[in-house]
C-alpha positions as CSV (number, residue, x, y, z in Angstrom):
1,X,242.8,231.6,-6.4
2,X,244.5,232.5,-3.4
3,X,248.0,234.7,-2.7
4,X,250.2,231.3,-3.0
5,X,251.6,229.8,-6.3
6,X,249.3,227.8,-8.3
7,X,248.7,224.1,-7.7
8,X,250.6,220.9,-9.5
9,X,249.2,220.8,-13.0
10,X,248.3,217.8,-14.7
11,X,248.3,216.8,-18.3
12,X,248.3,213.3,-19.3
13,X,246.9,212.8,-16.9
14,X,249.2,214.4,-14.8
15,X,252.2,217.3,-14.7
16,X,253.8,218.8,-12.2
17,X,253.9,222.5,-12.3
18,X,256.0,224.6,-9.9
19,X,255.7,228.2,-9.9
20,X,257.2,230.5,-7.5
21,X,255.6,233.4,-5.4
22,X,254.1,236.3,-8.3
23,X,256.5,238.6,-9.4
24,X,254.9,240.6,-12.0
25,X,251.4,241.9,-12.9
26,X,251.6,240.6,-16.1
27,X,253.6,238.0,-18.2
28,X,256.7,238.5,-20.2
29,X,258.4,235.9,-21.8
30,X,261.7,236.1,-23.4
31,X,262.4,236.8,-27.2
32,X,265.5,235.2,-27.6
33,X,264.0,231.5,-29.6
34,X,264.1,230.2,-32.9
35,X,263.8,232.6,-35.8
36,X,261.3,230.4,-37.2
37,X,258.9,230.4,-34.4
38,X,256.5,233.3,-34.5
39,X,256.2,235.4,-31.5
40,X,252.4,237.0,-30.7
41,X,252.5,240.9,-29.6
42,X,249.6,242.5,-28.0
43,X,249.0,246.5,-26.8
44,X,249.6,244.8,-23.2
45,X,251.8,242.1,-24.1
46,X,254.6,240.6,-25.5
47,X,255.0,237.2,-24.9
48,X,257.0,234.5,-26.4
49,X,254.6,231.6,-26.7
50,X,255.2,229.7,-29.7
51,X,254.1,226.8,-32.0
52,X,257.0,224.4,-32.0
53,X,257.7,223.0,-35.5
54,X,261.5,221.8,-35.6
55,X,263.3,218.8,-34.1
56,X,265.4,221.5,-31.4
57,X,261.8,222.8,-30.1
58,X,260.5,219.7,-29.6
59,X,263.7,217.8,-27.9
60,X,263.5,220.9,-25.5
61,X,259.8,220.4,-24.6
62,X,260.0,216.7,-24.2
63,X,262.8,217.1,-21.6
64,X,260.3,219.5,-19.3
65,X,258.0,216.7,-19.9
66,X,259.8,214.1,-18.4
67,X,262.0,216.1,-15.8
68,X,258.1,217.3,-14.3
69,X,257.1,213.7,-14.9
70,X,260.1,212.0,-13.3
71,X,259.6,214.3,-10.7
72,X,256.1,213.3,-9.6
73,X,257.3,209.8,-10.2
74,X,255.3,208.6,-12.8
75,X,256.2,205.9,-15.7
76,X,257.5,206.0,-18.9
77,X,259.8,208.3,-21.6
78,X,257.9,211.0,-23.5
79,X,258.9,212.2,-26.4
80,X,257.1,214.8,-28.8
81,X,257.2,213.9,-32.9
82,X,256.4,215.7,-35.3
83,X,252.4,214.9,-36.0
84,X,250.0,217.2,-37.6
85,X,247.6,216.5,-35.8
86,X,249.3,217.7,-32.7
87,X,250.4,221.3,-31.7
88,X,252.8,222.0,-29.3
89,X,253.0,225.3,-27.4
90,X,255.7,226.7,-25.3
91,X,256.2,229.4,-22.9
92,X,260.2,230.3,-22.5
93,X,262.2,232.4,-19.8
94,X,266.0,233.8,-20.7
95,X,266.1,231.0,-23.3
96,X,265.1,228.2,-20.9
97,X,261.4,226.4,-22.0
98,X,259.5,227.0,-18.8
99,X,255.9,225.6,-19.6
100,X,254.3,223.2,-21.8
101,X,250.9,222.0,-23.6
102,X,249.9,219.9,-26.6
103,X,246.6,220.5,-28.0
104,X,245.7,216.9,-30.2
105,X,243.4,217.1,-32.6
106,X,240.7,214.3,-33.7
107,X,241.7,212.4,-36.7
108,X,240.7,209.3,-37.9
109,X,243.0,207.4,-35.5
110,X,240.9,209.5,-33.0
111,X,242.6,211.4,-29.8
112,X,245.0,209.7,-26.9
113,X,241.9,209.9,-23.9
114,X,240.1,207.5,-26.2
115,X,242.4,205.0,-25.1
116,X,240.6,204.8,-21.8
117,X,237.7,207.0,-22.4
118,X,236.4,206.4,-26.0
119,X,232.6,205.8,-24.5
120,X,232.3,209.4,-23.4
121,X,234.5,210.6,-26.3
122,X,232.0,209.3,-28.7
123,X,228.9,210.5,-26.6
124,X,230.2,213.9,-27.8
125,X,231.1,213.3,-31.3
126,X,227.7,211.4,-31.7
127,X,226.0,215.0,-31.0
128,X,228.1,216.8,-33.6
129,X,231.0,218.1,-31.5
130,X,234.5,218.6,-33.3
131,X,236.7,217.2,-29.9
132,X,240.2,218.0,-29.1
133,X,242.9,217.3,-26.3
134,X,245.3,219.2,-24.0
135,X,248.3,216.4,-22.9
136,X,252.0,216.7,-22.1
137,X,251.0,219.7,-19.8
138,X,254.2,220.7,-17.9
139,X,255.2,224.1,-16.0
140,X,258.5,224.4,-13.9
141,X,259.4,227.0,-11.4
142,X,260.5,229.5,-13.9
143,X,257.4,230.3,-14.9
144,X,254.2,232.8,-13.9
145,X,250.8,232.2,-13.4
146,X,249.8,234.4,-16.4
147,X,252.2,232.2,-18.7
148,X,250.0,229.4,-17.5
149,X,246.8,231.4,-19.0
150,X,248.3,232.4,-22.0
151,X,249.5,228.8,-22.9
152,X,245.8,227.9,-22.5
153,X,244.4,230.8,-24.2
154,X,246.4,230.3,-27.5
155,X,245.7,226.3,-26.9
156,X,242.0,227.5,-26.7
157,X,242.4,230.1,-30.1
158,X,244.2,227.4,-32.3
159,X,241.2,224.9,-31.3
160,X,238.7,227.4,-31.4
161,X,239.5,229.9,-34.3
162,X,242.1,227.7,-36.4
163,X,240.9,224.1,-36.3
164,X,236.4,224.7,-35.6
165,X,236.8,222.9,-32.2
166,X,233.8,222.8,-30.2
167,X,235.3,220.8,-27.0
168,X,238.5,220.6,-25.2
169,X,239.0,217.7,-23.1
170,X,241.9,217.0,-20.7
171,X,243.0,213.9,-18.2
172,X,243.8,214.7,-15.0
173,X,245.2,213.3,-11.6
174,X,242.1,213.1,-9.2
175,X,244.1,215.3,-6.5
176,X,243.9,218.3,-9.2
177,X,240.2,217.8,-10.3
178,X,239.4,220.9,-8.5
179,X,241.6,222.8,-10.1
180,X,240.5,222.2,-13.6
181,X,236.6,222.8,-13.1
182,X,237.4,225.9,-10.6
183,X,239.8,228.0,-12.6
184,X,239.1,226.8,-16.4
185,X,235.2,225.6,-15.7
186,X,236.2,221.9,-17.0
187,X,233.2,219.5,-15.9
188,X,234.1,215.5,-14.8
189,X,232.8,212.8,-17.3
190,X,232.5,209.3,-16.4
191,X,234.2,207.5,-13.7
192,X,237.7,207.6,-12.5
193,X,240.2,204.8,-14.7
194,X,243.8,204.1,-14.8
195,X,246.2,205.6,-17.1
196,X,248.4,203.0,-18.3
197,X,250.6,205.8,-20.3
198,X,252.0,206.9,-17.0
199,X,250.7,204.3,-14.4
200,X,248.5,206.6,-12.8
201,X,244.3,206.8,-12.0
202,X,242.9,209.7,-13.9
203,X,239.6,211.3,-14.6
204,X,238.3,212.7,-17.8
205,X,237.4,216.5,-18.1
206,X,235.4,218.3,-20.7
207,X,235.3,222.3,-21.3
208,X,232.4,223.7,-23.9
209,X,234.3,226.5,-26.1
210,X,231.3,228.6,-26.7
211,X,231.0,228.4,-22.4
212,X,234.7,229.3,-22.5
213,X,234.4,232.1,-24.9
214,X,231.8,233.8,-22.8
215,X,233.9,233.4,-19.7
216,X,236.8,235.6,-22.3
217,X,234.4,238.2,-23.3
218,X,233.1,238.5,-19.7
219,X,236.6,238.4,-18.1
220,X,239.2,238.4,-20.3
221,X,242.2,240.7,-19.6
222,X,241.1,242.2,-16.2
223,X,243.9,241.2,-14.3
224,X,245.3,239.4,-11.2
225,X,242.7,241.1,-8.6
226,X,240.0,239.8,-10.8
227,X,241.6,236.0,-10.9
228,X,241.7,236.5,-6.8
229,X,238.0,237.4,-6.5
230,X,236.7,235.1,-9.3
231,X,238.4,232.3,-8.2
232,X,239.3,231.8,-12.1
233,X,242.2,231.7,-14.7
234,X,239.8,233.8,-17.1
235,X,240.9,237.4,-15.8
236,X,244.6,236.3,-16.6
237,X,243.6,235.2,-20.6
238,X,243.8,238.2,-23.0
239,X,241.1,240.8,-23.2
240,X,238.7,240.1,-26.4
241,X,240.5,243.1,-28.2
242,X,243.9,241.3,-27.9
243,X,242.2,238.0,-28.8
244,X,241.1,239.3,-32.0
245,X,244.5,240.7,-32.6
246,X,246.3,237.1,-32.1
247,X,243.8,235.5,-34.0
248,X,244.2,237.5,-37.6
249,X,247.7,237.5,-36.9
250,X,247.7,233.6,-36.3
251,X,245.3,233.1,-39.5
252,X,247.6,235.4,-41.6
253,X,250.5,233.2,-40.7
254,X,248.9,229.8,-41.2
């Protein structure tokens, strides 16, 4: 990771994230939401990244969705609904949704990459893995780079810790492959395949949670100079003491 904002995001299989120059050493996000939505607060952190349950949270989600995916021109109208097998986390400035992510879990109607890539989704369930997805990734200029982490990091704890995920996979635009395996250590499966949910080619991307943990426990909570040096998102996620704290708090509210 270098000095300059973050690249364009992708999520199914592609978002466009803007963010603007670093402002802060860490993230703050603003309290003012929903009473309903629960916000997590660390020793180092209070930030206002919540699970979306009601019709207002997700009309305000979907319209980041498709302003990022109008933006990067790509087809069709998303909209979030209210699934439970889907969780959708947002990350919110003065009021204003500024980042986006829904983790899907498997069902028996399975997960939206096995649309296109149901051969190497099965590969992994054949071998005992309990598979998830990150889509509708968005993030607009409002937000920071350690928003972006702690959207993954709570995506990672409710697969993780809440739902005995053992695999995240994601689909991405091949101009942000990079991205993904550098900073969050996701590896390529299979070969690249067109998208027909947004007209665009996209690769499919695996990470191994227990690899991901160990990157946590190893990294976790050291901080922006860290991220610079390591090249990795890791140094932005929580430290393993905060992680622990979010989890008991998150099982105590289930």
């Amino acid at each position: 990771m270098n000095g300059n904002a973050p690249p364009v995001l992708d999520g199914e299989p592609e978002v466009k994230a803007q963010t603007e120059p670093e402002k802060h050493a860490r993230a703050t996000l603003d309290d003012q939401l929903p009473e309903n939505m629960e916000d997590l607060v660390t020793d180092e952190k209070s930030f206002g990244i919540r699970m979306i349950d009601t019709v207002e949270g997700r009309s305000k989600a979907s319209l980041l969705i498709n302003k990022m995916y109008a933006w990067r021109g790509y087809a069709g109208t998303h909209k979030l609904t209210d699934d439970p097998n889907r969780i959708t986390l947002t990350a919110s400035n003065q009021g204003e949704v500024v980042g986006t992510l829904t983790l899907g879990l498997d069902s028996p109607i399975g997960i939206m990459a096995d649309e296109i890539f149901k051969e190497e989704v099965d590969a992994f369930r054949a071998q005992g893995a309990r598979v998830c997805e990150i889509t509708k990734l968005a993030f607009d200029s409002g937000g920071s780079k350690e928003q972006m982490a702690s959207l993954f990091h709570l995506s990672l704890i409710y697969a993780r810790d809440l739902h005995n995920c053992t695999h995240i996979f994601i689909e991405v635009n091949p101009r942000h492959r990079r991205f993904y395996e550098r900073m969050l250590g996701f590896k390529r499966l299979g070969d690249l395949k067109s998208n027909p949910r947004v007209n665009a080619p996209a690769y499919l991307l695996v990470v191994d949670l227990k690899w991901a943990t160990e990157q946590i426990k190893k990294f976790g909570g050291k901080g922006m100079a860290v991220a610079n040096t390591e090249r990795s998102f890791f140094p932005l996620f929580y430290s393993p003491r905060e992680e622990r704290g979010i989890i008991n708090r998150l099982k105590n509210i289930q």
